[in-house]
N, C-alpha and C positions, 0 to 999 in steps of 0.2 A: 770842235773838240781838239786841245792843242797834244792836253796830257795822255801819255798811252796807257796809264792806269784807270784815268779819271773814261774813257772808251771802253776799257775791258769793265768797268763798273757799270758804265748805260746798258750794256751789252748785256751783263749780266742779270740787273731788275729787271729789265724787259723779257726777256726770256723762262726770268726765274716767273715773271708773272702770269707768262703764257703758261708754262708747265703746270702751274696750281690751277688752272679755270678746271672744272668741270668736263670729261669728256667728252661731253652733250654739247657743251658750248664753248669750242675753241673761239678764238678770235681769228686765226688765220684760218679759210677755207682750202681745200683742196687746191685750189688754182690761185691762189694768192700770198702774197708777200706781205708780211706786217710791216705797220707805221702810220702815219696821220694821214695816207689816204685811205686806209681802211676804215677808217672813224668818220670819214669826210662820204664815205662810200663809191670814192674813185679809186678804183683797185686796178694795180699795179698786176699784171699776170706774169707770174714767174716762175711758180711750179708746175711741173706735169703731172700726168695723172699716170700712180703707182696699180694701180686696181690690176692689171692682168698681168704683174709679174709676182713667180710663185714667191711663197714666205712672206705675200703682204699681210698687213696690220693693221687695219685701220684706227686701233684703238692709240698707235703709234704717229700715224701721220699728221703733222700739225699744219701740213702746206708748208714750213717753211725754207721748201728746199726750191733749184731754179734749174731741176737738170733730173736724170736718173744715170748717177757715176756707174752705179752696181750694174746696169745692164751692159754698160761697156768695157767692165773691169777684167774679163778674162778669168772670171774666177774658177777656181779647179776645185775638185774633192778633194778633200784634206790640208788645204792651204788654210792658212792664217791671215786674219784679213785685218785691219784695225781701221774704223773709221773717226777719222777726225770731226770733233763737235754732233754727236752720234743724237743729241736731243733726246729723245725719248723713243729709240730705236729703230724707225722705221728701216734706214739701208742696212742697219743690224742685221734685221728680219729677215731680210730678203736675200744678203748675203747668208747666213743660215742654212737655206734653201740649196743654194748653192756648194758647197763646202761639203754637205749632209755632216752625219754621226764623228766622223774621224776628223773633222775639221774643227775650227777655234775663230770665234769672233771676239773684238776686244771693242767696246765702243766709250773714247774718250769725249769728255765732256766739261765746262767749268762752271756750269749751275747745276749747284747741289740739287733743285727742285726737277730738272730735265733728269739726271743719272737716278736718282726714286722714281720716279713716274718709269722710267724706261725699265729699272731692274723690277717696278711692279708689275709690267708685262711681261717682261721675259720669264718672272716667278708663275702668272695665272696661267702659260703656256708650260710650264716647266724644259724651260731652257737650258740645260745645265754647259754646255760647253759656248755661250754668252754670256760676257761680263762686261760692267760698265765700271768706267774708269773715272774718277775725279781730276782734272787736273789739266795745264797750259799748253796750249798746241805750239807756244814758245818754247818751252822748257817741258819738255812731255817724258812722266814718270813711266816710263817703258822702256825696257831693254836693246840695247842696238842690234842689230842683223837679226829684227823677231818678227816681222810680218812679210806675207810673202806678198800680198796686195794692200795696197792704201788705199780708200777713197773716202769723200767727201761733200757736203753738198750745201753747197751757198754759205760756204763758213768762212775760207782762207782772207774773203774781200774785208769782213769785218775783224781780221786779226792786223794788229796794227804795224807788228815787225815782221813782214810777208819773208823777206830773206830769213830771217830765223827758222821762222816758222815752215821754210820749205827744207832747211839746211837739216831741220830737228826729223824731219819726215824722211832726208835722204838715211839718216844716220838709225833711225828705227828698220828699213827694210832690208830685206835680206839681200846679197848682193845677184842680181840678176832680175831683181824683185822689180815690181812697177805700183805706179799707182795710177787712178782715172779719180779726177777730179771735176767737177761739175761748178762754177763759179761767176760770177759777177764781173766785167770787163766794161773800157768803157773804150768808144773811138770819138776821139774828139773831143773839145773840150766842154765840160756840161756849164748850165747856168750854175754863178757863185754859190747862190745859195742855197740852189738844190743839193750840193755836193757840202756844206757845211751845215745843213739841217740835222742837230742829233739824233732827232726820231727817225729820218730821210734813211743814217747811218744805222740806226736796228733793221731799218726795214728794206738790205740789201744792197743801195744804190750807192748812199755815199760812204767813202772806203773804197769804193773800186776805183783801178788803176786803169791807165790804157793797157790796150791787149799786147804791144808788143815790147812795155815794158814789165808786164807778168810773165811773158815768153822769156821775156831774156833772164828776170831772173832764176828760173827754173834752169835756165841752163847754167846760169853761173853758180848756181847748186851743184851742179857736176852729174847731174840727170843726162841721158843719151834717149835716143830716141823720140824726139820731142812731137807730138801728132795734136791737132784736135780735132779728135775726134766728131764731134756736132757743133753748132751754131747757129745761132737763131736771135733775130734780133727783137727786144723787151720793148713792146709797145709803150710810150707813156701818154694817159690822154692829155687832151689840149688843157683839160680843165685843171689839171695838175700842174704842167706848166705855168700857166695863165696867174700862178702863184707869186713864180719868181719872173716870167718875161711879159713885154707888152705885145699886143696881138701882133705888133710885123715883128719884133725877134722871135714869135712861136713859128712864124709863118719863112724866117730867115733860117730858123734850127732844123723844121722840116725840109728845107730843100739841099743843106749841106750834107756830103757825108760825116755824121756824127751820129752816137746814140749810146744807147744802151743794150748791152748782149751777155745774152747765158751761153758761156763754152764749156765742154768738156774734154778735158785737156788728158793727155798718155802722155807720160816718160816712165824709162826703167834706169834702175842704178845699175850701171857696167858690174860685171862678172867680177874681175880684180877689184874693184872699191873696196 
């Protein structure tokens, strides 16, 4: 995918399609990343398991997150949280919890079908201080200096203008403010055409960058404090592989350091910003 519209569009049917399935039969499980190895039935593990932190949801979790940002976000009562590409609410939820009565969660989103499904939950629990937001984590219809925490989870990799998009998030938080971000990194260079596979690109992998050049741009955002927090590297099986390489480059990529990794990243925006 060359165009950055013609990506925010894949991005979108795919997601908008996972939102409308039936709650009984998601397509991404709990531990799994969507895309044509879930259909192939070689599944990619990328989510963790949300179940014992308070203000889960199950009716919310689609699997397709690659981290838990909320447990490492620092959240406080009363803080303002805003999660970017918030899906159908799950780290809403659970920020919620956190925050309790006096607090505010804002969860943005750019499929129509994720921000319904999501404000359908938050309505059967009656949520009233979460709200889902419509709109570009490039261009994010939100107030500057309004959230006191950001996070997110397996979104930023699939956004095409990452400088934007981290520049749009410094300029939302309040000054002092931080975020925990959970996301898709890559060390080393992957096969061609796992990284130019469209479906590959819904379903988390392709769109990611190397890790020290996601690091860097968070800082040339003007972010401080730069940490990550966890890391863990994203199994892929052979048989996945075995797609784009012949059995000695699967056996050449295993022995280099290269791969695939879920981090979850801390910066805070400086006090004077």
């Amino acid at each position: 995918m060359e165009n950055a519209d013609q990506i925010k569009e894949v991005v979108r049917q795919k997601y908008g399609a996972i939102a409308e399935q039936p709650e009984s039969n998601n397509c991404c499980g709990p531990t799994s990343c969507c895309g044509p190895e879930i259909e192939a039935n070689v599944p990619i593990v990328m989510a963790q398991d949300y179940q014992e932190l308070n203000g889960y949801v199950a009716d919310a979790d689609l699997g397709l997150g690659c981290g838990l940002p909320t447990q490492f976000a620092q959240i406080k009562p009363g803080d303002t949280v805003v999660d970017l590409g918030s899906g159908a609410g799950n780290d809403c939820f659970v920020a919620r919890a956190e925050i309790g009565e006096s607090g505010r969660v804002i969860g943005l989103d750019m499929t129509p079908a994720m921000i319904d499904r999501a404000r359908k939950n938050a309505k059967a629990r009656g949520y009233d201080n979460v709200e889902f937001v419509y709109g570009d984590i490039e261009d994010m219809p939100l107030a500057a200096d309004l959230a006191d925490v950001v996070v997110s989870n397996c979104v930023m990799n699939l956004v095409p203008n990452k400088p934007k998009a981290f520049a749009e998030t410094f300029r939302i938080l309040k000054p002092g403010g931080h975020f925990s971000i959970s996301d898709i990194v890559l060390k080393g260079e992957l096969p061609e055409g796992l990284q130019k596979d469209a479906e590959m690109y819904v379903g988390c992998v392709a769109g990611a960058i190397q890790k020290a050049d996601y690091l860097d741009i968070v800082q040339e955002c003007g972010f401080v404090d730069i940490t990550v927090q966890k890391e863990r590297e994203i199994d892929v099986p052979d048989s996945l592989l075995q797609r784009y390489l012949s059995a000695e480059e699967v056996g050449e990529y295993r022995s280099q350091d290269k791969g695939i990794y879920s981090i979850t990243v801390f910066a805070r925006k400086p006090e004077n910003a």
